[in-house]
Each structure stands twice: as structure tokens, then as C-alpha cells.
N, C-alpha and C positions, 0 to 999 in steps of 0.2 A: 504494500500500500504506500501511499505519498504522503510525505509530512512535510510540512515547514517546521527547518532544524535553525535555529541563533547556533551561529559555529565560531562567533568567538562576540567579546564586549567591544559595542560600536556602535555606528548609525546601523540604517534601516536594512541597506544592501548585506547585512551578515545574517538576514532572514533568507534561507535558502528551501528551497524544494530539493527532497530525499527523499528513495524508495529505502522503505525499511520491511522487515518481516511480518507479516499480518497478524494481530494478537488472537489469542486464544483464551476462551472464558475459562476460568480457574471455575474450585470448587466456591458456589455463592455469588459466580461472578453472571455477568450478561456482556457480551460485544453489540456494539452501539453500531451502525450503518450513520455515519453522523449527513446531515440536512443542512445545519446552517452550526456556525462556532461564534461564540462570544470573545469580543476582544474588548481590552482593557488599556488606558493610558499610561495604568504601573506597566503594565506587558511593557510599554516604549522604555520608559526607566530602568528596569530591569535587564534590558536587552543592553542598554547603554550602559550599565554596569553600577546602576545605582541600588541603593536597599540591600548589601547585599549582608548587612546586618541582621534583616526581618527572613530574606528568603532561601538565603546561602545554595545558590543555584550558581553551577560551573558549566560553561557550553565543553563541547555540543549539548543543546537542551534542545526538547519540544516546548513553548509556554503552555502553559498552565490555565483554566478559565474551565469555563464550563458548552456544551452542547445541548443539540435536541435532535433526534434521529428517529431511528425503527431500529427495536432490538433484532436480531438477526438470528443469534444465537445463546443456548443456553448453560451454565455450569451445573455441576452436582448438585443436587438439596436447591434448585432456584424453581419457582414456580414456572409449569411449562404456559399458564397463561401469558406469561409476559413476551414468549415470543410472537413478535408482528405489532407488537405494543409501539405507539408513537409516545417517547417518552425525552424528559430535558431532564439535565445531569449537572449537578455541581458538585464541585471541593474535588474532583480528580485530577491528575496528572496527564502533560502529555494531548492536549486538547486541540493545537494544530495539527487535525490527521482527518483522513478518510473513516479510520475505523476508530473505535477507542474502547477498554476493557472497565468497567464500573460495579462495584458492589449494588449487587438488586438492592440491598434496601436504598441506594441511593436514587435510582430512578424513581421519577415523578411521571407519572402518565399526563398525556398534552390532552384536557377535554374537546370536544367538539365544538369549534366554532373559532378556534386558537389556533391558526397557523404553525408551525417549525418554526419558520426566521422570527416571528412574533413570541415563542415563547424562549427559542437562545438568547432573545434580545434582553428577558426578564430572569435569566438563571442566576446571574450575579446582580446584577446593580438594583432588581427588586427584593432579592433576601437582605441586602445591604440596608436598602431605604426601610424595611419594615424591619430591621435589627435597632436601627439607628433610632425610628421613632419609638419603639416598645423602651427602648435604654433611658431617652430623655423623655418620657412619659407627658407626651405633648396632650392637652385635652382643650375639647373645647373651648372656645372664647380666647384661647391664648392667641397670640401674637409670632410668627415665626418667620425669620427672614433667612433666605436660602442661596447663599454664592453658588454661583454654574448652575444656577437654575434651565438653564436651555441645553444641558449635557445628558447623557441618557442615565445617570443616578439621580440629576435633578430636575427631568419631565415628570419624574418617578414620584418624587419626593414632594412635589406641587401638588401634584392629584393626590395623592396619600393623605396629604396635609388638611388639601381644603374638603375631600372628604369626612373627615376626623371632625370637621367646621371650625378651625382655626382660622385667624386670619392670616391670609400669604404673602409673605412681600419677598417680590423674588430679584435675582440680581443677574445678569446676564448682561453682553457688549452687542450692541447693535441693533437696528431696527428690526432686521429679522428676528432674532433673538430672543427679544424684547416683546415680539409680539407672537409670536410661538407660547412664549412661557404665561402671557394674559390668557391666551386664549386654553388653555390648560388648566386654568383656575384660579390663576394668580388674584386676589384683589388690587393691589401696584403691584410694578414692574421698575425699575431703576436702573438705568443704563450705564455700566462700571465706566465702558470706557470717557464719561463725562467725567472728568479731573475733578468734579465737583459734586462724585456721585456719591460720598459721603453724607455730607452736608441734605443732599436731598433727601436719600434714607432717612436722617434726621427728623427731619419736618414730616416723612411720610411715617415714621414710627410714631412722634411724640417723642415729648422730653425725656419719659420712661427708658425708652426703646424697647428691644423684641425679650420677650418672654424665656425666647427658645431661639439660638442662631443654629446652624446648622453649615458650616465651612466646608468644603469640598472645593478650595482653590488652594489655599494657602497665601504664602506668601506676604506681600503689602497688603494685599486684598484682605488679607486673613487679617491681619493686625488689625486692620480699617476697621473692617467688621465685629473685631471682639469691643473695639469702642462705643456699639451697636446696640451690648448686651446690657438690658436690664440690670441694677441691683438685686439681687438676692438671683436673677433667671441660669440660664445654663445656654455654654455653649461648645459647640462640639467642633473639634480639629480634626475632620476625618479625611481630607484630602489635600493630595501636594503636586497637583499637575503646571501648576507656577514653574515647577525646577527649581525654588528656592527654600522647600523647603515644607512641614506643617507650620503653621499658622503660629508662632513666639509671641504670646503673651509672658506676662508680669505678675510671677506668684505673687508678691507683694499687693497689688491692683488684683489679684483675681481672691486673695483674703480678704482684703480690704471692703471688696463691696459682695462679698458673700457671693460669688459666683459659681457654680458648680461647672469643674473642667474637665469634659469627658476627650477620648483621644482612638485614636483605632484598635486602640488596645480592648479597648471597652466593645467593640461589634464584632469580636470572633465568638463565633458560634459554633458549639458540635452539631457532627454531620446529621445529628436526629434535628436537632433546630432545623438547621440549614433545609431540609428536604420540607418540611413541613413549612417553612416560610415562603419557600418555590412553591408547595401545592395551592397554598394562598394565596400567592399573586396569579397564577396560574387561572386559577376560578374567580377572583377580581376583573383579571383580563377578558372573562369566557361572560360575563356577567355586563361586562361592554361598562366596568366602574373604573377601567386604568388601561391607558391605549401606551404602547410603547412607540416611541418617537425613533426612525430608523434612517441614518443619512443617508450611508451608502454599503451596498453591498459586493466584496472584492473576492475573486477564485481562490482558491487556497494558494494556487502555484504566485499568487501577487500581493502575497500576505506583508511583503518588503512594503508595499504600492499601500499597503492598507495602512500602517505603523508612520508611515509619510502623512497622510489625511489626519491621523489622529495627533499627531505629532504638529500639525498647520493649524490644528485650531479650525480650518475652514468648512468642517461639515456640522451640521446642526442633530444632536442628537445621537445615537447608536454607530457603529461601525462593525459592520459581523463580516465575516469570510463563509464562503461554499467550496467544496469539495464539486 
């Protein structure tokens, strides 16, 4: 079968297409026929040789992410229902490929009415959004402003939000952007790249500010934004696609004004969460209450071509590869 292999730390072009040996279902296991693969902006990081404190991954690698397929084949002790099953898969290894090998209990069945590309698009970044919400216990009537609101963890995180009937204030650069994330649910929208988009957040939170911030840029951004947070509220550093970093705030200013500072350490989930989070969004999605936002879709063999896209910033939303 055909993988995209990182075969050494660098730019994009060190994502290669390899035939490797086709996997075999162990005992408990099931082989995935994979439909469509979820890619991630750490995958860029990572590949470029960052995190490698959190991931201690050495090339030649496959990345890592999750799938949605047809199971194909079945191991010892697995239920023979599940072959022919349209099912999406997280927390395994090895996820740029044609085939892939997964613990049956880890398969989630795709309901009817749920696409493939539509449910790879929600393997990661919606068990993330609904880790992240369950962790900072957002309810009602609260306030929650959301950086990379137009990113496909934060189309996610809109809907989830203003489902929940919070109010939304979301942050994202540009007109398109901008109005993608309203139309999502947002009640404002704040356009970062206005030098003065701070200031405007400001006036559009109240003097208070948000209840609940929710960071997924990091960086300046992130700093900006922890200025953002309510006294006594909570806010979360969960992403660093900036390249500068998570989000550096001020133990001293986060004692100070009673602020609860959650970090990505706080949204690691075991694999029974994680499956049961996917089957959630999964039948949210089927239920037509959370549409996943998808820019573009790249072959496996141009998976280089995809990590460039997600790397430009220029596509709005998801970025999955096909076999």
C-alpha cells in the first residue's frame, strides 16, 4: 500500500509517497480501507521538527491523526458485524496511508446521512472542541471568545458554543473569515488582523470581558486575548499555530485576578473518552446541529501540497487528504 513517509525534519517536500507492506488485523484489531484522512497544523510543526518534547517522533515516520473508511477486514475475538462497517478512527498511528490497523473498540460507526470526508473532518478537532468545552464547563448565558474561530477546531467550537446558548465572540482575519464564523453562530465577529482588534473585542465584550476565552492561536494573539479574560473567568492555551509558541501569560496577573489557566495538558483524553466524544459529534453532525467547514481536499500522493495550504494560512477551514 502507499503512505506518505516525513523522511527527515524540514519543510513540506520531506513528505514523500512510499509503498510499504499492507497491514494485517492482529488479535482485537480491524484494517480500515481509509476514504478520506484528517490532517492537523501540529502534523506541519512536527514534521519541521518542533514539539518534539510532547511527541518524541524520529523520521522516517507516517503522521499520526485520525480516519474514516470501510472496515475490510477482521482480527481474532472482533465482532464479525463490523466488517463492511463505515466507521472514523482516532488516537492511532500511522494515519497517512491507504490502509490502517485500529483497535475495534476504537472504531466509531459513521451514521447515515454523515459522509466519510465529513466525518474524518470531525475525528480530531471535534473530540478536541467537546474535551475543551466539558474541561472549562462553559454554560449558559456565559460569554466566550474564541481565537481561529474560522479554523476547522474553531467552526467547531462556534457551533458547540452557541448551541450550549452562550454568547460567541469569535476572532478570525479577514472578511471571508469573518463572515464564515457569523454565519456559524457567532453573535460578533472581530477581525485580528485590525491592529486595533483588541480594543474592539473590548467594547464588544464589556468592561468585564469573556467569561470563558478559549486560545487556539497562541502567540501575540494569545497574550492579547488572555487581557480579554474576565476576573475570576478561565482561559485556555490550547493552540500554537502562530510558531511562537502557546499563549505566555503572567502567573503573577493570572493569581492576581483569580483566573483559572487550563493548557493542553488538560484535553488529553483516554481512548474510551476519545471514541465516545467522536460518536457524539458524529450524531450532532447526523442530527444537521454541527456542519464541519472543509477547505480543501489533497490525494495522498500530494500530502507535501496539503502541509503547504495548511502551512499559508490560505484555506478556510479543514484540510483532509484521499487515498
Amino acid at each position: 500500500m502507499r503512505v506518505a513517509q516525513v523522511q527527515g525534519f524540514g519543510g513540506p517536500e520531506m513528505l514523500v509517497p512510499v509503498e510499504v507492506a499492507d497491514p494485517v488485523a492482529g488479535p482485537g484489531e480491524a484494517v480500515v480501507a481509509v476514504d478520506h484522512i484528517d490532517t492537523l497544523f501540529v502534523q506541519t510543526q512536527i514534521r519541521a521538527g518542533g514539539f518534539s518534547e510532547f511527541f518524541g517522533v524520529e523520521p522516517p515516520y507516517v503522521p499520526a491523526g485520525g480516519v474514516s473508511g470501510t472496515v475490510t477486514a477482521i482480527g481474532p475475538g472482533v465482532d464479525e458485524a463490523l466488517a463492511g462497517r463505515r466507521v472514523a478512527v482516532s488516537g492511532i498511528d500511522a494515519t497517512y496511508a491507504e490502509l490502517v490497523t485500529a483497535p475495534a473498540t476504537q472504531l466509531c460507526p459513521v451514521p447515515d446521512g454523515v459522509g466519510l470526508r465529513e466525518a474524518a473532518s470531525l475525528v480530531h478537532d471535534a473530540v478536541t472542541a467537546l474535551a475543551l468545552l466539558e474541561n472549562t464547563a462553559l454554560k449558559p448565558g456565559e460569554t466566550v471568545l474564541i481565537t481561529g474561530a474560522s479554523g476547522g477546531m474553531g467552526t467547531l467550537l462556534v457551533q458547540l458554543a452557541h448551541g450550549l446558548g452562550a454568547r460567541v465572540v469569535g476572532v478570525a482575519r479577514g472578511p471571508e473569515k469573518t463572515a464564515l464564523v457569523r454565519e456559524l453562530g457567532a453573535d460578533e465577529v472581530v477581525d485580528a488582523s485590525d491592529p486595533e482588534w483588541g480594543r474592539r473585542a473590548r467594547a464588544v465584550l464589556g468592561g468585564e470581558g469573556a467569561d470563558l476565552v478559549l486560545d487556539g492561536v497562541g502567540g501575540q494573539l494569545g497574550r492579547e486575548s488572555f487581557a480579554l479574560t474576565a476576573d475570576g473567568g478561565r482561559f485556555s492555551a490550547h493552540g500554537a499555530p502562530s510558531g511562537t509558541g502557546f499563549a505566555a501569560v503572567d502567573p503573577d496577573e493570572t493569581r492576581r485576578r483569580d483566573i483559572t489557566l487550563l493548557g493542553i495538558g488538560d484535553i488529553q483524553v483516554t481512548d474510551e473518552r476519545r471514541t465516545a466524544f467522536l460518536d457524539r459529534a458524529l450524531h450532532e453532525a447526523a442530527a444537521g446541529r454541527l456542519r464541519p467547514v472543509i477547505g480543501e481536499v489533497f490525494p495522498l500522493t500530494r500530502a507535501a501540497d496539503a502541509h503547504r495550504a495548511i502551512e499559508g494560512r490560505r484555506l478556510v477551514g479543514k484540510v483532509l487528504l484521499t487515498p
